[in-house]
N, CA, C and O atoms as a MOPAC input file, in Angstrom:
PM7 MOZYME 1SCF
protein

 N    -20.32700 1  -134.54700 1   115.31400 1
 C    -20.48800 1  -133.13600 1   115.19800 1
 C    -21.90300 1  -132.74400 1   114.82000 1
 O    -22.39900 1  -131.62200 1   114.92200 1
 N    -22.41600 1  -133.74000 1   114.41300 1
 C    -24.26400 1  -133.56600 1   114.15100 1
 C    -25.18800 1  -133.44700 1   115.33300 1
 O    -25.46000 1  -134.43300 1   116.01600 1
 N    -25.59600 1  -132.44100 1   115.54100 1
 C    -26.79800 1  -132.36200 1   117.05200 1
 C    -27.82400 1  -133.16400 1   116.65300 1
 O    -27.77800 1  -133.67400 1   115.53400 1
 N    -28.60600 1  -133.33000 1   117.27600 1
 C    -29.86800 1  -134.25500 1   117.53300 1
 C    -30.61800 1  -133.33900 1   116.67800 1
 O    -31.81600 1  -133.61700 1   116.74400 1
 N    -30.29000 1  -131.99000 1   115.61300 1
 C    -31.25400 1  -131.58400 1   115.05500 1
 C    -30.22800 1  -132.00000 1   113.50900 1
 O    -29.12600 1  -131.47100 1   113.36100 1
 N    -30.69800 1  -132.81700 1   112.65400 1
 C    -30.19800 1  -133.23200 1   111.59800 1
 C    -29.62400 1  -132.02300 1   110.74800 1
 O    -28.58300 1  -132.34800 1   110.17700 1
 N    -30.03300 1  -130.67500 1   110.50300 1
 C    -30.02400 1  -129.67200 1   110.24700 1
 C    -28.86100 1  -129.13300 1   110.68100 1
 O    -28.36200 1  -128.40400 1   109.82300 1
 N    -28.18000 1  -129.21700 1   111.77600 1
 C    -27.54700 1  -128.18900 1   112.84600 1
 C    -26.16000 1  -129.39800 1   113.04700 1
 O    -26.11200 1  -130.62700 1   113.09100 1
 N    -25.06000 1  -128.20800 1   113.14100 1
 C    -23.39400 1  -129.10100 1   112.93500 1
 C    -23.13200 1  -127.82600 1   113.53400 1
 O    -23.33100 1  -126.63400 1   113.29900 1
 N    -22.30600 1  -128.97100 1   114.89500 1
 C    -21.50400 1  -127.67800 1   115.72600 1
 C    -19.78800 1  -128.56700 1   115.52600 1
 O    -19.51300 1  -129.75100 1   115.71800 1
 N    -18.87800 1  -127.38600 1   115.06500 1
 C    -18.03500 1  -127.40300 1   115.20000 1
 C    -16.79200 1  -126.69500 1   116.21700 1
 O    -17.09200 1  -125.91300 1   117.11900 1
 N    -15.64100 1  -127.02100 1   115.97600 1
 C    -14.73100 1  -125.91300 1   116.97800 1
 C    -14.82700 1  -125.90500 1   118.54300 1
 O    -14.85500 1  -126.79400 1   119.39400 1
 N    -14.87000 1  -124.38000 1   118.57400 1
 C    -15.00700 1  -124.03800 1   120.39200 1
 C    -16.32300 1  -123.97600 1   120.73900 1
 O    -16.46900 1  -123.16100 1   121.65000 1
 N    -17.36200 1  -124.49900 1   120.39700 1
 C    -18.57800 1  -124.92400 1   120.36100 1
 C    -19.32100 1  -126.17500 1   120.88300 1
 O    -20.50000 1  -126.18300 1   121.24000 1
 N    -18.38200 1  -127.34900 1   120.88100 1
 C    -18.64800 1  -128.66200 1   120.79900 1
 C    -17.97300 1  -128.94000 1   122.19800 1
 O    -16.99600 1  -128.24000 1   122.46300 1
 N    -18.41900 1  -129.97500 1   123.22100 1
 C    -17.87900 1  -130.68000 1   123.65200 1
 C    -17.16800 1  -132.03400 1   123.24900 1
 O    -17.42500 1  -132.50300 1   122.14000 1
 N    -16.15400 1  -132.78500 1   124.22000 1
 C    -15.66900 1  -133.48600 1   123.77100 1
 C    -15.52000 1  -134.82500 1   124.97000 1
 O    -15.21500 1  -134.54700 1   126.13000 1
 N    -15.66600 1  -135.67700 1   124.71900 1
 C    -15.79400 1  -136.73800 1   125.73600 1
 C    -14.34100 1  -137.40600 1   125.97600 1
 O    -13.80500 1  -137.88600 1   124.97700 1
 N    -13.81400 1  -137.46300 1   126.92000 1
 C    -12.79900 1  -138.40300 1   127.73700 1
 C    -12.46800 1  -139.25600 1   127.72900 1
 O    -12.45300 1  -139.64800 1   128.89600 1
 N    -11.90200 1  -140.41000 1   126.70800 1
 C    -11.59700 1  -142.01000 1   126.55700 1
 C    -11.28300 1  -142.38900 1   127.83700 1
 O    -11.71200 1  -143.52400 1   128.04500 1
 N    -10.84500 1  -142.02700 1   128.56800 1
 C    -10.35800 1  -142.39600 1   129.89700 1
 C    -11.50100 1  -142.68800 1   131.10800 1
 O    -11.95500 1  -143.73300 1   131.57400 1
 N    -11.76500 1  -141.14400 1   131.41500 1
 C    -12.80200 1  -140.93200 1   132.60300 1
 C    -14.38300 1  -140.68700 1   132.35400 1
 O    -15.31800 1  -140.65000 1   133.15300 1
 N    -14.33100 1  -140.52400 1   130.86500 1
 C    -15.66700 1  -140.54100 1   129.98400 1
 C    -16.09900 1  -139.07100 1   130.23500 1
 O    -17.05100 1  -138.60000 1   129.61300 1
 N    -15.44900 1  -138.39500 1   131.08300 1
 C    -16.68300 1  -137.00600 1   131.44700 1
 C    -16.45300 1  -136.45200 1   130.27300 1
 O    -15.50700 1  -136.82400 1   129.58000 1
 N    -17.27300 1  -135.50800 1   129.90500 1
 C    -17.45400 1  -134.41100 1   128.89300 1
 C    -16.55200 1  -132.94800 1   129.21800 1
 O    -16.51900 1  -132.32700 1   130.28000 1
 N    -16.00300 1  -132.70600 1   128.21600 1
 C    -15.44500 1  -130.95600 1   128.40100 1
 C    -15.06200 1  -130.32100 1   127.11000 1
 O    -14.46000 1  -130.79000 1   126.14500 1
 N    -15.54400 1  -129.17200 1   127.32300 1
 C    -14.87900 1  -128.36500 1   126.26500 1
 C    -13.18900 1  -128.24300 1   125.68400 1
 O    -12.30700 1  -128.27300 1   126.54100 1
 N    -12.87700 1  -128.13400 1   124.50400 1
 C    -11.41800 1  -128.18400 1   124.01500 1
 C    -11.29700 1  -127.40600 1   123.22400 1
 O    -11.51700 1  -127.78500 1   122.07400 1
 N    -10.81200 1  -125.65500 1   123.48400 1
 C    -11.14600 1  -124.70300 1   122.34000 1
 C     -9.18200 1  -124.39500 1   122.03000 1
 O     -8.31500 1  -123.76100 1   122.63200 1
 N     -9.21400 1  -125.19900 1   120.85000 1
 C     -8.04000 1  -125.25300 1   120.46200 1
 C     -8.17800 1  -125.10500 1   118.76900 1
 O     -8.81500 1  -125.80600 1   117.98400 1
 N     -7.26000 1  -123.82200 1   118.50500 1
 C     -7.35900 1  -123.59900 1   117.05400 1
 C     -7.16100 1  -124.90300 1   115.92100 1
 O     -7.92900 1  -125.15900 1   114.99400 1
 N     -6.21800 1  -125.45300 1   116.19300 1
 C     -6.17700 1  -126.55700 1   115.43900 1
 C     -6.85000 1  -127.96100 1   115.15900 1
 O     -6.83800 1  -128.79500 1   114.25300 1
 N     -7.48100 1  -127.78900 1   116.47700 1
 C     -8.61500 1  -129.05200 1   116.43700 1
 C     -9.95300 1  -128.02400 1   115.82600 1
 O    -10.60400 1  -128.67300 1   115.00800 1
 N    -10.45600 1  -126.73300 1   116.00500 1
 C    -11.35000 1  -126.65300 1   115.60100 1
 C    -11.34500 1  -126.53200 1   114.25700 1
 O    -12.41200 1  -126.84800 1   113.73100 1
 N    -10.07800 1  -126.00700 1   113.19500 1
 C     -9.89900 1  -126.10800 1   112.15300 1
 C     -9.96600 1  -127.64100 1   111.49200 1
 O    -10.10100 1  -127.79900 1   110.27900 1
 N     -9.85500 1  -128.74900 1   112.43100 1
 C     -9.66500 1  -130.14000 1   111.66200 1
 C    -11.24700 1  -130.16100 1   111.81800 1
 O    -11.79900 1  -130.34100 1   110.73200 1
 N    -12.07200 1  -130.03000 1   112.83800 1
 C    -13.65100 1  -130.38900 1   112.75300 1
 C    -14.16100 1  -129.83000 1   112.08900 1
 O    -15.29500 1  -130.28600 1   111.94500 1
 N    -13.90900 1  -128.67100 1   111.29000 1
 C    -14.38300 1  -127.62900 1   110.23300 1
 C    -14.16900 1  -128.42400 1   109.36000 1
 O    -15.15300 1  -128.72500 1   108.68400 1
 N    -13.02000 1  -128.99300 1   109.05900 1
 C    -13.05800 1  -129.67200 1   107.42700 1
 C    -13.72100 1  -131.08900 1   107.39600 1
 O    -14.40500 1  -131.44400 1   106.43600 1
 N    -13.49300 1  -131.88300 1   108.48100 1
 C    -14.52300 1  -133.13300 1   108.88900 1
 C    -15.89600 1  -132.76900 1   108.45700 1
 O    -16.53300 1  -133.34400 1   107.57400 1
 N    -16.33300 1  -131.63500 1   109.25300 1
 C    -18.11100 1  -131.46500 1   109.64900 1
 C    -18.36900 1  -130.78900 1   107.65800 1
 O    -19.22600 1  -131.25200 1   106.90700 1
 N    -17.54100 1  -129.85900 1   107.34000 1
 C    -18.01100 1  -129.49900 1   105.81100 1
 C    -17.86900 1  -131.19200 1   104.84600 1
 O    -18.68100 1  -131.43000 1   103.95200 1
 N    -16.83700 1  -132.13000 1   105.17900 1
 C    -16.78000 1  -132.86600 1   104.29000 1
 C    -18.01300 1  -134.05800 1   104.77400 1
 O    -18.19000 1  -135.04800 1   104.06500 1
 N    -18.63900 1  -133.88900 1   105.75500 1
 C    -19.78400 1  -135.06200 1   105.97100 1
 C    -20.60700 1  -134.19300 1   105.25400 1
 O    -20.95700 1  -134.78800 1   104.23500 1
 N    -21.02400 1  -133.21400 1   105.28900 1
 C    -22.25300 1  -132.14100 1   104.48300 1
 C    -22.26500 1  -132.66900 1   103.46100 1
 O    -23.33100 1  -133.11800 1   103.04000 1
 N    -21.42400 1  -132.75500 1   102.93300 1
 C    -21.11700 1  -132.51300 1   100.98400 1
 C    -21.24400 1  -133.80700 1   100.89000 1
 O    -21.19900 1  -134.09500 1    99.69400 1
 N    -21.42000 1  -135.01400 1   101.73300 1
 C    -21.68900 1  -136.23300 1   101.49300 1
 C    -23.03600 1  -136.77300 1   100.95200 1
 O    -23.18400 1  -137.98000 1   100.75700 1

């Protein structure tokens, strides 16, 4: 969830997400996953 700018954390309907399968990249704007990367991306901060 960390961009290439150390500074900058994209979470939610914001972020792409990569494919275990076919590897391509796509967006996944789903309330409940963006609520779990919200508490992920705040709890790496506070690290």
């Amino acid at each position: 969830m960390q961009t290439n700018d150390a500074s900058i954390w994209a979470v939610g309907d914001v972020v792409e997400v990569q494919d275990l399968i076919t590897q391509q990249r796509f967006s996944l704007p789903l309330a409940g996953q963006a609520n779990r990367q919200g508490r992920i991306a705040a709890s790496s901060v506070l690290e």
